[in-house]
C-alpha positions in Angstrom: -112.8 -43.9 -53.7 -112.4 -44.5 -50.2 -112.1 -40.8 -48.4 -110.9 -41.0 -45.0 -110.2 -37.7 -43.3 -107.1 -36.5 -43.3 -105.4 -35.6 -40.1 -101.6 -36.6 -40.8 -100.6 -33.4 -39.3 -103.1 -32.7 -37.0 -100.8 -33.6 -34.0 -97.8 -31.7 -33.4 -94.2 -32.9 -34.7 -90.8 -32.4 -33.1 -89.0 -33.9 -36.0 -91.2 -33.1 -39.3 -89.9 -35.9 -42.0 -89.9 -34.9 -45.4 -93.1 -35.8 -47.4 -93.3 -39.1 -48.7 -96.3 -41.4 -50.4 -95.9 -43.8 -47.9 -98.8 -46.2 -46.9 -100.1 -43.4 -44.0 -100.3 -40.9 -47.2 -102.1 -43.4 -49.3 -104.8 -44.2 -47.2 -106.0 -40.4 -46.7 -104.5 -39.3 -50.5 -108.3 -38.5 -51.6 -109.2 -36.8 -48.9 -106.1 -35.2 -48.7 -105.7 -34.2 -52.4 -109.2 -32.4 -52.6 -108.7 -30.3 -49.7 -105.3 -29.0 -50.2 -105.4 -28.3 -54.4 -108.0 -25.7 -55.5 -109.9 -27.0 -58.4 -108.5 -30.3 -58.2 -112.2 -32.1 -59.1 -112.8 -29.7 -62.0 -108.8 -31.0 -63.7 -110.4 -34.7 -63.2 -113.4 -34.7 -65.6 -111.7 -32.2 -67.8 -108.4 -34.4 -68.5 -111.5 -37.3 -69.5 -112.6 -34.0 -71.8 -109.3 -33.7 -73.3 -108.9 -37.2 -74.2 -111.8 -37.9 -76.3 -110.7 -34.8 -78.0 -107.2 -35.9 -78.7 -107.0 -39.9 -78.4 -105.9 -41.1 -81.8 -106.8 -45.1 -82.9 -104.3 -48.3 -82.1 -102.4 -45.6 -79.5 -101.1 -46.0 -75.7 -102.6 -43.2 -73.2 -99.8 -42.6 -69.8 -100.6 -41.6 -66.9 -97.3 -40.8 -65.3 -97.5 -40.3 -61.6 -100.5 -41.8 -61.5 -101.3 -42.2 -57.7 -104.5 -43.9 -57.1 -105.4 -43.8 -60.9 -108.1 -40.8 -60.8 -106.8 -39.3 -63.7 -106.0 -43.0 -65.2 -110.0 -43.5 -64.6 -110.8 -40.3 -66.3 -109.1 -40.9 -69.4 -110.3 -44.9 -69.6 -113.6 -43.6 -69.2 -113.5 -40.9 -72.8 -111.0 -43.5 -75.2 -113.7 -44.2 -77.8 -111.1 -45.1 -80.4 -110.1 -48.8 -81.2 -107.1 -50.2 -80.5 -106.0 -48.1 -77.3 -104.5 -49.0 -74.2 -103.5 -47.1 -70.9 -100.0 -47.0 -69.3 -99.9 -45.9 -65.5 -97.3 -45.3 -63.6 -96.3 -44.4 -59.9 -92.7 -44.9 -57.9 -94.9 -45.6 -54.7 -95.8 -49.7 -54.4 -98.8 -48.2 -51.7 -100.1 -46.4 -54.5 -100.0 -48.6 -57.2 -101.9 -51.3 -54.8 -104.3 -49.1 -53.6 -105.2 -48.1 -57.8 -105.1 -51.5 -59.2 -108.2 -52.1 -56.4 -110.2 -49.0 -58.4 -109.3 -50.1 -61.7 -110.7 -53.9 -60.4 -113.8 -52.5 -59.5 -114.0 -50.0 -62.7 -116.5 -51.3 -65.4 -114.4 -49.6 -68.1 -113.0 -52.3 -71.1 -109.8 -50.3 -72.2 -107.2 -52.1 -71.0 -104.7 -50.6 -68.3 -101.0 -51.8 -67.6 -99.6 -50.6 -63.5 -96.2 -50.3 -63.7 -94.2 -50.2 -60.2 -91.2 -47.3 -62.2 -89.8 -44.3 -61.8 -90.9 -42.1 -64.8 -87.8 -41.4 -65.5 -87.0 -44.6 -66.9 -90.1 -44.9 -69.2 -89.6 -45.4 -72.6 -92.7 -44.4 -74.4 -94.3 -45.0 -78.5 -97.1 -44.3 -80.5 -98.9 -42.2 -77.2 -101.6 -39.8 -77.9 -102.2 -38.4 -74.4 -100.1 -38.5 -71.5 -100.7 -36.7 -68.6 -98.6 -35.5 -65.8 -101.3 -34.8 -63.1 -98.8 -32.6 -60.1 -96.3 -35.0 -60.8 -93.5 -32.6 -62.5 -93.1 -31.1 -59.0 -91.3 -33.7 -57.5 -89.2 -34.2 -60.0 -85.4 -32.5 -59.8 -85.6 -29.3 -61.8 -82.1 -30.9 -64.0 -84.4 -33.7 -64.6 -87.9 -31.8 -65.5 -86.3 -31.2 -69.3 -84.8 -34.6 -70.2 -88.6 -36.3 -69.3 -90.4 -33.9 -71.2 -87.6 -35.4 -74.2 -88.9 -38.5 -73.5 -92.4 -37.6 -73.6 -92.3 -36.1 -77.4 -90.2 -38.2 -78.6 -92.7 -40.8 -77.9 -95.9 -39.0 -78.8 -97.8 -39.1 -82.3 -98.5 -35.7 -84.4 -100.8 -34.1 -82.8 -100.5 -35.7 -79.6 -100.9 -33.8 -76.1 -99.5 -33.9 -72.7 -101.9 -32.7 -69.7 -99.7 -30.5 -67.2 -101.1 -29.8 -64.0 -98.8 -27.7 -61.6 -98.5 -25.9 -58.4 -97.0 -22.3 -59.4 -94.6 -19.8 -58.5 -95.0 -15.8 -58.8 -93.6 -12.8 -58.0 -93.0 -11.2 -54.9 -96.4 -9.5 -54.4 -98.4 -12.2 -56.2 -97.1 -15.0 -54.7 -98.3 -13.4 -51.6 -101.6 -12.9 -52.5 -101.7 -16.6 -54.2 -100.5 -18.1 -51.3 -103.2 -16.4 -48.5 -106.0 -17.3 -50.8 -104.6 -21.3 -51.2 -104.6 -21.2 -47.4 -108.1 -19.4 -46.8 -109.3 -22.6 -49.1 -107.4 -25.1 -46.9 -109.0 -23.3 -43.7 -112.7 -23.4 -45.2 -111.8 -27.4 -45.9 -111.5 -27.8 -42.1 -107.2 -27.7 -41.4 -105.8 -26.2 -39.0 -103.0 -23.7 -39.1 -100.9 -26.5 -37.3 -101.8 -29.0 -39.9 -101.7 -25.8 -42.9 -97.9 -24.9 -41.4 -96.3 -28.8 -40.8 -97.7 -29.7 -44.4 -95.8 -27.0 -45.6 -92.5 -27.5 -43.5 -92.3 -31.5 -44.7 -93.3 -30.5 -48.4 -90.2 -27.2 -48.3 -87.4 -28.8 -50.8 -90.1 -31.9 -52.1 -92.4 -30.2 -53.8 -90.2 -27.4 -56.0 -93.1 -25.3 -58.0 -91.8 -22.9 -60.9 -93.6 -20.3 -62.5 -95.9 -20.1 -65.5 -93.5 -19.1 -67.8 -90.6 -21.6 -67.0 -93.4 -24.4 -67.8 -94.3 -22.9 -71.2 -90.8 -22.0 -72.0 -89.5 -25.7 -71.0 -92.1 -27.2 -72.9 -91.7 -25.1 -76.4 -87.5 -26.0 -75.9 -88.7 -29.8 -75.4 -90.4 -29.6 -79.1 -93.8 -29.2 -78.3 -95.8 -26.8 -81.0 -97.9 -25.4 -78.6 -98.8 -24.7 -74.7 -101.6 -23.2 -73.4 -102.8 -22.8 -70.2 -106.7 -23.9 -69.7 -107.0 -23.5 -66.4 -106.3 -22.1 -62.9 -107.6 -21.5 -59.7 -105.1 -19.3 -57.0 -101.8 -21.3 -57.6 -102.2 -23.7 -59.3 -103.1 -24.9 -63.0 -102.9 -27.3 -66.1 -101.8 -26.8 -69.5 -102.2 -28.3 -72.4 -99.2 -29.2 -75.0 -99.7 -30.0 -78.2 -97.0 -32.0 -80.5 
């Protein structure tokens, strides 16, 4: 994927807008993405791990939030069942351009359908995976619940959804969390202008929760199981199991 630099907030802002996945976002998202989210290209190649673990014949795979399709590209790459298909879907036309050109140039067979939606609206059946790659974030908390629903109701036994989050802590943790994610942007090359505007346009965008709201939403939303299989500083993915 194409990874120019990111230096959206490089230059000082009198009036910082709120964060949006506007074209300007798109074009610098890989760059962007790996520089800001500890362990980010580790949750890539594992989510392909997952899904040749859990992909069940003649079923549909979602990507929900799926940006430029990284994690879309991860799973196409592990479906060695028959009959499968991938579902991905982003609110943001930019980025549902900008993926159709990597799945174009991907060699993978498994067919993938791009759907221009708000995940919200999905209606999902016979899924085996789905995946919500630091997508749950951005959704209202009221809301969060209700598309988890959604997602189980359309999942197979034994089916899993991939959750990767930003966290919340405690007081004293949070703080400690927080300086280390920021030590990792500065040894990525920001700035503390670029570390402190980034923050100011994602305040009341990006609304993280803590560890144990995730697992507690996800048992209420009927899944059997939720464990957490990874995280580095603050953030993390879980698996749930139906």
């Amino acid at each position: 994927m194409n990874n120019i630099l990111d230096r959206l907030y490089a230059e000082s802002h009198d009036d910082l807008a709120s964060f949006a996945f506007d074209d300007a976002v798109v074009r610098v998202f890989p760059d962007m993405i790996q520089r800001s989210v500890p362990g980010y290209t580790t949750i890539i190649p594992m989510i392909g791990i997952i899904t040749s673990h859990y992909v069940q014949p003649d079923s549909t795979l979602y990507d929900l939030g799926c940006s430029l399709g990284e994690a879309t590209l991860a799973m196409r790459h592990c479906v060695d069942k028959p009959g499968c298909k991938i579902v991905a879907v982003d609110n943001s036309e930019a980025m549902i351009q900008r993926c159709q050109t990597y799945l174009d140039a991907d060699s993978s067979r498994v067919p993938v359908e791009l759907l221009l939606d708000d995940i919200r609206h999905i209606t999902m059946s016979h899924a085996s995976v789905v995946t919500l790659n630091f997508t749950l974030q951005f959704i209202a908390p009221e809301d969060r619940l209700p598309l988890l629903n959604n997602i189980v109701n359309g999942l197979n036994e034994g089916g899993v959804l991939i959750l990767s989050e930003k966290l919340m802590f405690d007081q004293d943790e949070q703080m400690l969390q927080e300086a280390l994610h920021y030590d990792f942007k500065r040894a990525n090359g920001y700035s503390e202008l670029e570390i402190s505007q980034k923050r100011t346009a994602l305040e009341n965008y990006l609304i993280p929760e803590t560890l144990e709201q995730h697992r507690e939403r996800l048992l209420a939303a009927g899944f059997k199981q939720a464990v957490l299989w990874y995280q580095c500083f603050n953030f993390c993915s879980l698996l749930a199991v139906k």
